[in-house]
C-alpha positions as CSV (number, residue, x, y, z in Angstrom):
1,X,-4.6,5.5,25.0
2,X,-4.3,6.8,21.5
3,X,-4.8,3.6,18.6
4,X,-1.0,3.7,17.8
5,X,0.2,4.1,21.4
6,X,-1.8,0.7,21.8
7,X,-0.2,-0.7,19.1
8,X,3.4,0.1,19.6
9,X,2.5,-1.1,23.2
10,X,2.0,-4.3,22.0
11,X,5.2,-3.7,19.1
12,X,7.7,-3.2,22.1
13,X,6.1,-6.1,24.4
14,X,7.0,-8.5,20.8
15,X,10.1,-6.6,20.3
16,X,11.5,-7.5,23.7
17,X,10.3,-11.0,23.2
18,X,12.2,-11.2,20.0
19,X,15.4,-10.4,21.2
20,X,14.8,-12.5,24.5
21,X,14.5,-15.2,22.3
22,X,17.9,-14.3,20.4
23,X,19.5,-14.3,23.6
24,X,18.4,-17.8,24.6
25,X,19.1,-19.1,21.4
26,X,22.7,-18.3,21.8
27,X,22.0,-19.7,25.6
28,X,20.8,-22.8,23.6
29,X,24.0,-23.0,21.3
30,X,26.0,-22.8,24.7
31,X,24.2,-25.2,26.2
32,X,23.2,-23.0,29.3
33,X,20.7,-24.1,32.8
34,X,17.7,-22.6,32.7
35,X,18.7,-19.7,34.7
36,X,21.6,-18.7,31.9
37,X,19.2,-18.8,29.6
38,X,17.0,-16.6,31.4
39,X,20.0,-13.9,32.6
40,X,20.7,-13.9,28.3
41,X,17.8,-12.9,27.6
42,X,17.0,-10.4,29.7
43,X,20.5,-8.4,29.1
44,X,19.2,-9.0,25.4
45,X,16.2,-7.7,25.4
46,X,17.3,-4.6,27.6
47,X,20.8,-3.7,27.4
48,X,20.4,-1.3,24.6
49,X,17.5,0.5,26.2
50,X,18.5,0.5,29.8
51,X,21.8,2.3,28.2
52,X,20.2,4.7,26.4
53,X,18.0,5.8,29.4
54,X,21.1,6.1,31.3
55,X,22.1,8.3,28.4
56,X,19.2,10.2,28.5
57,X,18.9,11.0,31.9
58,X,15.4,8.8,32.4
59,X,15.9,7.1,35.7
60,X,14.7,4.9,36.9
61,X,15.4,2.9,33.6
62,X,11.9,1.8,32.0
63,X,12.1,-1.9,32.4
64,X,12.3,-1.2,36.5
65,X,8.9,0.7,35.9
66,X,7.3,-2.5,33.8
67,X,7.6,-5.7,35.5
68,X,5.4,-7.0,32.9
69,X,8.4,-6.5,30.5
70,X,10.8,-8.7,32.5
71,X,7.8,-11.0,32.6
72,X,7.7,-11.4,28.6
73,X,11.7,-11.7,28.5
74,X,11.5,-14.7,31.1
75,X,8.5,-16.5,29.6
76,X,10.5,-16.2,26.2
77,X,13.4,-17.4,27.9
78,X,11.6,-20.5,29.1
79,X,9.7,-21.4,25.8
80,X,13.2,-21.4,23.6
81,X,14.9,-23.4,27.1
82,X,11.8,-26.5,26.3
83,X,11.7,-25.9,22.4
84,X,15.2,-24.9,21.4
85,X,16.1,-28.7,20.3
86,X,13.8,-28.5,17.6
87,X,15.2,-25.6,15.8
88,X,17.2,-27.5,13.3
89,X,19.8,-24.3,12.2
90,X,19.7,-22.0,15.4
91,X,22.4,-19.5,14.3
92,X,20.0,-18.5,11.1
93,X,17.0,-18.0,13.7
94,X,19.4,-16.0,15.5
95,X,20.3,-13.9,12.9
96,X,16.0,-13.6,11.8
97,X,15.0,-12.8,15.2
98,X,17.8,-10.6,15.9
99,X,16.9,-8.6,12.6
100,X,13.1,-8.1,13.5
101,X,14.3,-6.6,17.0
102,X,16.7,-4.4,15.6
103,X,14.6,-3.0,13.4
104,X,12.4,-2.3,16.0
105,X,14.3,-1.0,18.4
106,X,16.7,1.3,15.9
107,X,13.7,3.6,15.5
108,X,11.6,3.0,18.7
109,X,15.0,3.8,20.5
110,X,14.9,7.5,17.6
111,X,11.8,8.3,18.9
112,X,12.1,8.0,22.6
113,X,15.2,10.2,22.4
114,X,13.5,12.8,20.3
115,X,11.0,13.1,22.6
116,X,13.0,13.4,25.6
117,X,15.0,16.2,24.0
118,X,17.8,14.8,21.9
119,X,18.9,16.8,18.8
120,X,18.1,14.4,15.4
121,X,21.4,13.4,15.4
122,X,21.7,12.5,18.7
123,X,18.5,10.6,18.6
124,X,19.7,8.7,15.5
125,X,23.0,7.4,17.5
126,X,20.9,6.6,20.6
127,X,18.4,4.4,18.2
128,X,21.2,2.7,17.2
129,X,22.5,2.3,20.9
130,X,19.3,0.7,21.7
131,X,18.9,-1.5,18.8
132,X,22.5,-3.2,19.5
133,X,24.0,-3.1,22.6
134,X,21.8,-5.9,24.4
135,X,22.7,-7.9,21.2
136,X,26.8,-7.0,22.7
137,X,26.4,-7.9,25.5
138,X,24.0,-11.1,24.6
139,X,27.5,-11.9,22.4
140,X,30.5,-10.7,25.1
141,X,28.8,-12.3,27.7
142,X,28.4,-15.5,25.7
143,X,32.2,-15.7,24.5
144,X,30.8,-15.4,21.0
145,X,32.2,-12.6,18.0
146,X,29.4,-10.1,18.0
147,X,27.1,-9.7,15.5
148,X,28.4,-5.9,15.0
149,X,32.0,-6.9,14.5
150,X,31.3,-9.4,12.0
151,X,32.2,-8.5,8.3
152,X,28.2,-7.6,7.2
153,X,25.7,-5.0,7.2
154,X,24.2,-4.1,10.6
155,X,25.0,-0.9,12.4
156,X,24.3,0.7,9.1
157,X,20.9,-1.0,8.7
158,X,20.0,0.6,12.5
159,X,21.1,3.7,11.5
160,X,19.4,3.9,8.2
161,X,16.1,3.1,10.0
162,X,16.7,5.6,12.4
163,X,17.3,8.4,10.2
164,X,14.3,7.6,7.8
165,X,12.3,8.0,11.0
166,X,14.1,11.5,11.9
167,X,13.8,12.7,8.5
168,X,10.3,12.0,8.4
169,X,9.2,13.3,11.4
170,X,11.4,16.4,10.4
171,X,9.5,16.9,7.6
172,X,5.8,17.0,9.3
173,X,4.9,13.4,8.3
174,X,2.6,11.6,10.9
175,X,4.1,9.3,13.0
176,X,2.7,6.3,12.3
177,X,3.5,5.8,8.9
178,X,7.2,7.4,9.8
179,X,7.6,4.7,12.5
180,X,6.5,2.1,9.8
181,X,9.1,3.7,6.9
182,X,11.9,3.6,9.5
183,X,11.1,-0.1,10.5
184,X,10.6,-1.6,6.9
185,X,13.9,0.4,5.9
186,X,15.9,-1.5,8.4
187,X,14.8,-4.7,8.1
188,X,14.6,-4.8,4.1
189,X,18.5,-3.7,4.7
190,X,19.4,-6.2,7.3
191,X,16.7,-9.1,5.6
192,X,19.2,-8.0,2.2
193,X,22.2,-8.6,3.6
194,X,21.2,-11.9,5.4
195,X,19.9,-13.0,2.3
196,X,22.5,-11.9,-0.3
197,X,26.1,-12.0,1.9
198,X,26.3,-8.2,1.7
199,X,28.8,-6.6,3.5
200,X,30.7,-3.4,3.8
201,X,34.1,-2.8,2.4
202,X,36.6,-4.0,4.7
203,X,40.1,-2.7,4.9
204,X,42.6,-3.8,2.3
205,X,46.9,-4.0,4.1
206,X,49.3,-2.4,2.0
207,X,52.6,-3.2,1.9
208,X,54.1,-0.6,3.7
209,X,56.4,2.1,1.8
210,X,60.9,1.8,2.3
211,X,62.0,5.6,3.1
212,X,65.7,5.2,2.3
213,X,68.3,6.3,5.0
214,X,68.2,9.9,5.3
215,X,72.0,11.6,4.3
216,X,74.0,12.3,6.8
C-alpha cells in the first residue's frame, strides 16, 4: 500500500470516529441508552457515504465491506456514552468535531466519485453529499434543526473544499498535497464561521406590491 493510501487509511478510520462522536454527543444532549447512542453514531458516521455509493452505483456500500469501520463508530459511541458528562459545553464540541469530519469527508467523498467516473461537477456535489447527510440524519432523527438549515456557513464550506480538490487534481497537481489544500480550505471556512458568527445572506420579506383593480 502506497505511503498516502496508508495514511488516508488511517484519515477515514479518524474521520468516521469524529463524526461518530458528533452523533453521540447529540445522543448525549438527548439523553439516549447506550444503544441510541450507538444507532446515532453510526447513521453519522455513514449516512453521507453509504448515500453516495448508492449514487454511484458501488454496491455493496463500503461500510458492509469493513466491519472494522462499524467497529470504530461503536467504540466511539461507547467512549462519549461513559465520558459525555464531562464535556462542560457539548453543542460547541458538536459543532468542532462536526467541522473536522466535514472537512474530511467533503473532499474524500470528491475523490471517490472522481475515481469511480463522476464528471468534476458531479464529484463536487457528491463530496458534499457525503460530508453532510449522516450529519441530517444524525439531526432529523434526533428532533433537532440541522446544522445545514441553520443560518451559517456549512454547505458552502463542503463545497469549497471539494472544488479546491477538483481543481487541483484538474490541473496535474499531486494528490497528496490536493487532498491537503481541499481539507485545510474547508475547515479554515467552517473553523471562520464558528469562530466569527459568519453567515450567508438570508432572505429579506418585502412588503408585497397593491396592483389597483383592473378597468372594467
Amino acid at each position: 500500500m502506497p505511503a498516502f493510501d496508508a495514511w488516508l487509511y488511517w484519515i477515514d478510520h479518524a474521520a468516521i470516529a469524529v463524526f461518530a462522536i458528533s452523533g453521540a454527543l447529540v445522543a448525549s444532549r438527548k439523553q439516549m441508552d447506550a444503544v441510541g447512542f450507538i444507532l446515532i453514531a453510526v447513521v453519522t458516521g455513514f449516512g453521507g457515504g453509504t448515500l453516495r455509493d448508492l449514487l454511484l452505483g458501488r454496491t455493496p456500500v463500503a461500510w458492509l465491506k469493513a466491519p472494522e469501520l462499524v467497529a470504530v463508530a461503536v467504540v466511539a459511541a461507547i467512549l462519549v456514552f461513559f465520558i459525555a458528562h464531562l464535556v462542560q459545553n457539548r453543542f460547541r464540541a458538536l459543532l468542532w468535531a462536526d467541522a473536522v469530519g466535514l472537512s474530511i469527508y467533503a473532499v474524500l467523498g470528491a475523490e471517490i466519485a472522481l475515481l469511480a467516473g463522476a464528471h468534476a461537477w458531479a464529484a463536487v456535489i457528491l463530496g458534499v453529499i457525503t460530508a453532510t447527510f449522516g450529519g441530517i440524519a444524525r439531526d432529523v432523527i434526533c428532533n433537532e434543526i440541522p446544522l445545514i438549515l441553520r443560518k451559517e456557513i456549512y454547505v458552502t464550506a463542503a463545497a469549497a473544499g471539494a472544488t479546491v480538490f477538483i481543481l487541483l487534481r484538474l490541473e496535474g497537481i499531486w494528490r497528496e498535497p490536493a487532498f491537503m489544500a481541499g481539507v485545510l480550505t474547508c475547515f479554515l471556512i467552517r473553523a471562520a464561521a464558528l469562530r466569527y458568527g459568519w453567515s450567508l445572506p438570508g432572505y429579506r420579506a418585502r412588503p408585497g406590491r397593491d396592483y389597483p383593480e383592473a378597468d372594467r
